[in-house]
C-alpha positions as CSV (number, residue, x, y, z in Angstrom):
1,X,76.4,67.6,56.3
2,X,74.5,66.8,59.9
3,X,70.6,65.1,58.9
4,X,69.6,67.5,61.8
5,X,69.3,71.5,62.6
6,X,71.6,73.0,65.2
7,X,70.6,75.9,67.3
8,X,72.3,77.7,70.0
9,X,71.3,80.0,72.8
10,X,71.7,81.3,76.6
11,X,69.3,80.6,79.4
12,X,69.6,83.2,82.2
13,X,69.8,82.2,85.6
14,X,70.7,84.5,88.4
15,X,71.5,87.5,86.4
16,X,74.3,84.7,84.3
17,X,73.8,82.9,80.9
18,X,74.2,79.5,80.4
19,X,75.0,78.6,76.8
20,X,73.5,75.8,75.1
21,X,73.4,74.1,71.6
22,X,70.4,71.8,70.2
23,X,70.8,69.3,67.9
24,X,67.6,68.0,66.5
25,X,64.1,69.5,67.1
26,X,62.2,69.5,70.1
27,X,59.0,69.2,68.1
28,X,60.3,65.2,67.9
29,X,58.0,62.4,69.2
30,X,61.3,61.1,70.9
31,X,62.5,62.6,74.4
32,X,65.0,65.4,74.6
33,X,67.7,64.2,75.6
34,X,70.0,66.9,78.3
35,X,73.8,65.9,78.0
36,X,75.6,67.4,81.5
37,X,79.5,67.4,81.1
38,X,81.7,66.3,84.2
39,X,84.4,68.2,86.0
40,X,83.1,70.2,87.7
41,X,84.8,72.4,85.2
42,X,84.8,70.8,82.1
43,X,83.2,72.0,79.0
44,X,80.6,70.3,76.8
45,X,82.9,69.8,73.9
46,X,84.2,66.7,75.1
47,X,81.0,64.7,75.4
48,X,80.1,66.0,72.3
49,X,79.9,62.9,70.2
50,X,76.1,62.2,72.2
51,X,75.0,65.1,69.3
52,X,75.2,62.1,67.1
53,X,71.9,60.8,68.2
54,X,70.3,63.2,67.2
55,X,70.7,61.4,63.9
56,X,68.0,58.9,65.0
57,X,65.3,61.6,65.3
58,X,65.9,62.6,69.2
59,X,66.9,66.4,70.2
60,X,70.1,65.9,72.1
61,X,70.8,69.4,74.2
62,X,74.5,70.2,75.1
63,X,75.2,73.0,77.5
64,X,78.1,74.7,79.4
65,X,77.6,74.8,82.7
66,X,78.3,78.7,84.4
67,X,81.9,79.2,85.1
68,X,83.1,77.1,81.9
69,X,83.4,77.2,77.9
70,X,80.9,79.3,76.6
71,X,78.7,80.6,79.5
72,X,79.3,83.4,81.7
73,X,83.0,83.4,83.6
74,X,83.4,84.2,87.3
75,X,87.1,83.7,88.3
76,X,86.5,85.6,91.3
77,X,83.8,83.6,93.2
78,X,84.7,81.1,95.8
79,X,83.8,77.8,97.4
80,X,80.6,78.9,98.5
81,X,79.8,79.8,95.8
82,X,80.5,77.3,93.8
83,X,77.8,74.3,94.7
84,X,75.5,71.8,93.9
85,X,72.2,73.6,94.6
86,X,73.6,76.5,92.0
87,X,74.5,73.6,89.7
88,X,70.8,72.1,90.1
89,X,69.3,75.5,89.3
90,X,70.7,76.3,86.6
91,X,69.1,73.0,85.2
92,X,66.1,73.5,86.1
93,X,66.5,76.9,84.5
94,X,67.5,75.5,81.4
95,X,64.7,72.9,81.3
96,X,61.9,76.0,82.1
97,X,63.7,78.0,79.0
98,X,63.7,75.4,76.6
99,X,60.1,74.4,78.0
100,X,61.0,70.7,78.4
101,X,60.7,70.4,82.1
102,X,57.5,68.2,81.7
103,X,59.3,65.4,79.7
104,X,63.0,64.7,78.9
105,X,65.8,62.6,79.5
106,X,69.3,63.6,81.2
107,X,72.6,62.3,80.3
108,X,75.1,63.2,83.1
109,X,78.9,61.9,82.4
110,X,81.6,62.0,85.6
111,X,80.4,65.1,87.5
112,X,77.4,65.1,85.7
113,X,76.3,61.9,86.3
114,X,76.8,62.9,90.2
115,X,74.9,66.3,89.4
116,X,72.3,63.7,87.7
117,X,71.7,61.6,90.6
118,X,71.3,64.6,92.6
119,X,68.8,65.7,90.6
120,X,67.4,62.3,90.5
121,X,66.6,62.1,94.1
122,X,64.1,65.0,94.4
123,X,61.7,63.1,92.0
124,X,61.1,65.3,89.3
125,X,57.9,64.8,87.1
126,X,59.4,65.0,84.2
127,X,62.6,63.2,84.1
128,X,61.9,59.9,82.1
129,X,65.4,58.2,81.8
130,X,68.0,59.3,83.8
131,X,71.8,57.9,82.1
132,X,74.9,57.9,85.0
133,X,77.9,57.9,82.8
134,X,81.1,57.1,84.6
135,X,80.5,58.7,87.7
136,X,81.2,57.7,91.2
137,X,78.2,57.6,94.2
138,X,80.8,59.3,96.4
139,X,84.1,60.9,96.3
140,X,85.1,58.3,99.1
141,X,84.8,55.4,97.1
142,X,86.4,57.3,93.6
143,X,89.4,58.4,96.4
144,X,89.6,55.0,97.1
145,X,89.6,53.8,93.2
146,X,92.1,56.2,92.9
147,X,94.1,55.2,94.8
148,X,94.1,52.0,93.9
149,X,94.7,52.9,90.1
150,X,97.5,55.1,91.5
151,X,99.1,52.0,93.1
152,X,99.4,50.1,90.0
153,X,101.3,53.5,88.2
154,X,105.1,52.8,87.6
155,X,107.4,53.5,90.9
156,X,108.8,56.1,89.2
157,X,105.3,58.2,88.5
158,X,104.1,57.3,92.0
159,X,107.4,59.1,93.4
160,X,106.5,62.2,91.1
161,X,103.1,62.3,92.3
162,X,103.8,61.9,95.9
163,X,106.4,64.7,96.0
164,X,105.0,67.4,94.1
165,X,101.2,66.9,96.0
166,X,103.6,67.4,99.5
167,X,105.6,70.0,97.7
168,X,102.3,72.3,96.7
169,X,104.2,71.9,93.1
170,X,101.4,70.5,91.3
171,X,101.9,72.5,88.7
172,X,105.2,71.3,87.7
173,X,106.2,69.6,84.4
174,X,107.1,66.4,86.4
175,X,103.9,66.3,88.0
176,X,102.1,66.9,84.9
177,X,104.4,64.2,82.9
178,X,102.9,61.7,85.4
179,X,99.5,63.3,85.6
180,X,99.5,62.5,81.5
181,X,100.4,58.8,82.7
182,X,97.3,58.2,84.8
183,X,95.1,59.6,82.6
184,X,96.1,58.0,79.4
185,X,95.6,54.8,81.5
186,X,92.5,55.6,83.5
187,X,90.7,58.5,81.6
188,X,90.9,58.4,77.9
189,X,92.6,55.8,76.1
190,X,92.5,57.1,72.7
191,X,96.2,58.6,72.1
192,X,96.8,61.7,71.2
193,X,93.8,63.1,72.6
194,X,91.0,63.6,69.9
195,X,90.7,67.5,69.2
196,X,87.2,67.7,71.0
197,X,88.7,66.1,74.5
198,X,91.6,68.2,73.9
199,X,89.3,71.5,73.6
200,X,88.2,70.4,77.1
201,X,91.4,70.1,78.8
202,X,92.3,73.3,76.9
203,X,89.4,75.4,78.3
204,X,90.0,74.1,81.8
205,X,93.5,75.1,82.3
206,X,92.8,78.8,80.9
207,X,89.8,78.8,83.6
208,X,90.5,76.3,86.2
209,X,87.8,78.1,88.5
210,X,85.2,75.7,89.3
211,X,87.3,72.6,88.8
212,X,90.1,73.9,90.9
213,X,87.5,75.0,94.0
214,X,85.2,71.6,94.0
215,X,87.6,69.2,92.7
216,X,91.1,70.3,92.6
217,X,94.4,69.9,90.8
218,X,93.5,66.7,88.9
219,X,91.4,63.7,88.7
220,X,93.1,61.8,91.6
221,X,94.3,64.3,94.2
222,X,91.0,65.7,95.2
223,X,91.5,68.4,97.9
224,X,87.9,70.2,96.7
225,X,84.6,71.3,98.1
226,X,83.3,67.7,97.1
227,X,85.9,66.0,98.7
228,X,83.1,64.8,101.3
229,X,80.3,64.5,98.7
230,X,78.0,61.4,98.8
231,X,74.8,60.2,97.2
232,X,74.3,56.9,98.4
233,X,72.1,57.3,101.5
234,X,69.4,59.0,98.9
235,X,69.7,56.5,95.7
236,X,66.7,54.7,96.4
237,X,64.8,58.0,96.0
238,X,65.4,58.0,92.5
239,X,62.0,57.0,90.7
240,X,63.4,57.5,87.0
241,X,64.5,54.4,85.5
242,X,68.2,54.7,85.3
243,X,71.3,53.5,83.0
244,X,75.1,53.1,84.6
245,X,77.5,52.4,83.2
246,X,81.6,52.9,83.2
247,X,84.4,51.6,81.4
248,X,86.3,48.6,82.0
249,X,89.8,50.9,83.0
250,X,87.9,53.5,84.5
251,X,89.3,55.7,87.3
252,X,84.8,55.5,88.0
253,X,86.1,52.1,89.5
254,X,83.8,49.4,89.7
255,X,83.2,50.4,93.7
256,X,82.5,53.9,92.5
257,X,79.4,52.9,90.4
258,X,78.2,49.6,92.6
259,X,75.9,52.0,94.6
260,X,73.9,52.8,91.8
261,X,73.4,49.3,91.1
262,X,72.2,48.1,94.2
263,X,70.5,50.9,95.1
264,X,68.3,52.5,92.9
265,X,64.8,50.5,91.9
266,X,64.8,51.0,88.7
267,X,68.3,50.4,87.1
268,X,70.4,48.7,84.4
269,X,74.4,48.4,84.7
270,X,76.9,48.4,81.8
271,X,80.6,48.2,81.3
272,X,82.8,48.8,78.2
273,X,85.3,46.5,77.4
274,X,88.0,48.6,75.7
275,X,87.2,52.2,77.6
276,X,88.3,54.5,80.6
277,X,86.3,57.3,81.6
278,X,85.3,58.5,78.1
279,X,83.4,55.4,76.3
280,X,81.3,57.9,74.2
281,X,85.0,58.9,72.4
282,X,87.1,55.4,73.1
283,X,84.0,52.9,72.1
284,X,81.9,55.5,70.3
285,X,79.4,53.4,68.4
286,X,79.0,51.2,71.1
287,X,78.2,53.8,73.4
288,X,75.8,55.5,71.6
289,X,74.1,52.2,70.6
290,X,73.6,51.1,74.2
291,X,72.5,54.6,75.2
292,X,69.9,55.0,72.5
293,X,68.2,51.4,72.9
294,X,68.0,52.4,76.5
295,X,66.1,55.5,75.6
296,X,64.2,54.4,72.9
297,X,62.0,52.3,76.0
298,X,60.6,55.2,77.1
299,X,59.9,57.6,74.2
């Protein structure tokens, strides 16, 4: 049995619904705290262990963006439809129906940190914490991570990758065999995947919609509408005082994140030892114990 109460609800947003869960209250003294999943594509349950600090008194919101999990499905809009000014406005949607715009914190992991930093930068009132979990500052510098990471694969995965991607095959068991060897390396550690990440990758391959469009086949061969995406000329816009951090195997590379650091004024860097891209499931505890003392300063 959870200490807390769970709710769940849609937010309308351009004629859509956005699905959403709350853990907690939002009568609490302590700031809500929005949790953003990454992809784009993804679905919350794999960032899911964040509900767990909702155990310490704070209302931790999860939702699904549109196009994924448990929101409203639209397999048959394209690239220009699919963008960050719809992703930022169905925030701010959810933020005016839960009635929290004046005051709460956001939690963005991988695409959702990026979403987070783009929300960041237009200064809004209420944003008191902003968190930047694993995510890059541009899709240059993760390309270039990646390809760094994907250097260091065994010659034998390297060859599977490189053929298939030339082939337009990427959807062939080689090419996912080595696909599972990157990301077991660089994304989450934890073998067999736990059952919430699994959920994730689960939902994403019977809707590959949004990730497919922005990103594309996988984390590493990005051939998306984000392909050119960057952040970094507009990081020292963000006013919110701000947590990074990534793990130490990360396919966020340390380049990926540096922006952040030396960029925005009010900011704090972290890296876990013993994680990829998915410290809140691979160093748990830790995770949530660095996130919630950097909260706690500004409830």
């Amino acid at each position: 049995m959870c200490a807390y109460d769970v709710t769940t609800g849609v937010s309308p947003y351009q004629g859509y619904e956005t699905w959403y869960r709350i853990c907690g209250s939002l009568d609490s003294d302590k700031l809500p705290l929005v949790v953003a999943h990454g992809g784009p594509g993804c679905t919350h349950d794999y960032v899911d262990s964040f509900k767990d600090l909702a155990e310490t008194g704070r209302p931790v919101i999860h939702y699904d963006q549109i196009g994924n999990g448990k929101s409203t499905h639209l397999p048959d809009k394209g690239a220009d439809f699919w963008t960050v000014d719809f992703f930022l406005g169905e925030l701010d949607a959810l933020l005016d129906h839960l009635g929290i715009r004046n005051r709460y914190a956001y939690l963005g992991q991988s695409w959702g940190g990026m979403l987070g930093a783009e929300h960041g930068v237009r200064r809004p009132a209420g944003l008191k914490a902003l968190v930047i979990a694993n995510s890059p500052a541009s899709m240059e510098l993760w390309l270039a991570g990646a390809a760094k990471l994907r250097a260091e694969l065994p010659p034998e995965v390297q060859a599977a990758l490189d053929t298939h991607e030339a082939n337009g095959t990427t959807d062939h068991p080689d090419y996912k065999a080595a696909e599972k060897v990157f990301n077991e390396r660089h994304v989450c550690r934890v073998v067999p995947m736990p059952p919430e990440v699994q959920r994730t990758f689960d939902a994403m391959e019977e809707d590959p919609t949004v990730y497919h469009t922005m990103n594309g086949p996988n984390e590493f061969h990005v051939v998306g509408t984000m392909k050119t995406w960057s952040v970094i000329n507009r990081l020292p816009n963000i006013a919110a005082p701000t947590l990074a951090f990534r793990g130490f195997h990360d396919e966020a590379t340390e380049e990926c994140v540096q922006p952040f650091l030396d960029l925005i004024p009010d900011v704090v860097g972290h890296v876990f030892p013993d994680s990829s891209h998915m410290p809140h499931v691979e160093e748990k505890e830790s995770c949530l114990a660095v996130t919630e003392a950097f909260l706690a300063k500004f409830d």
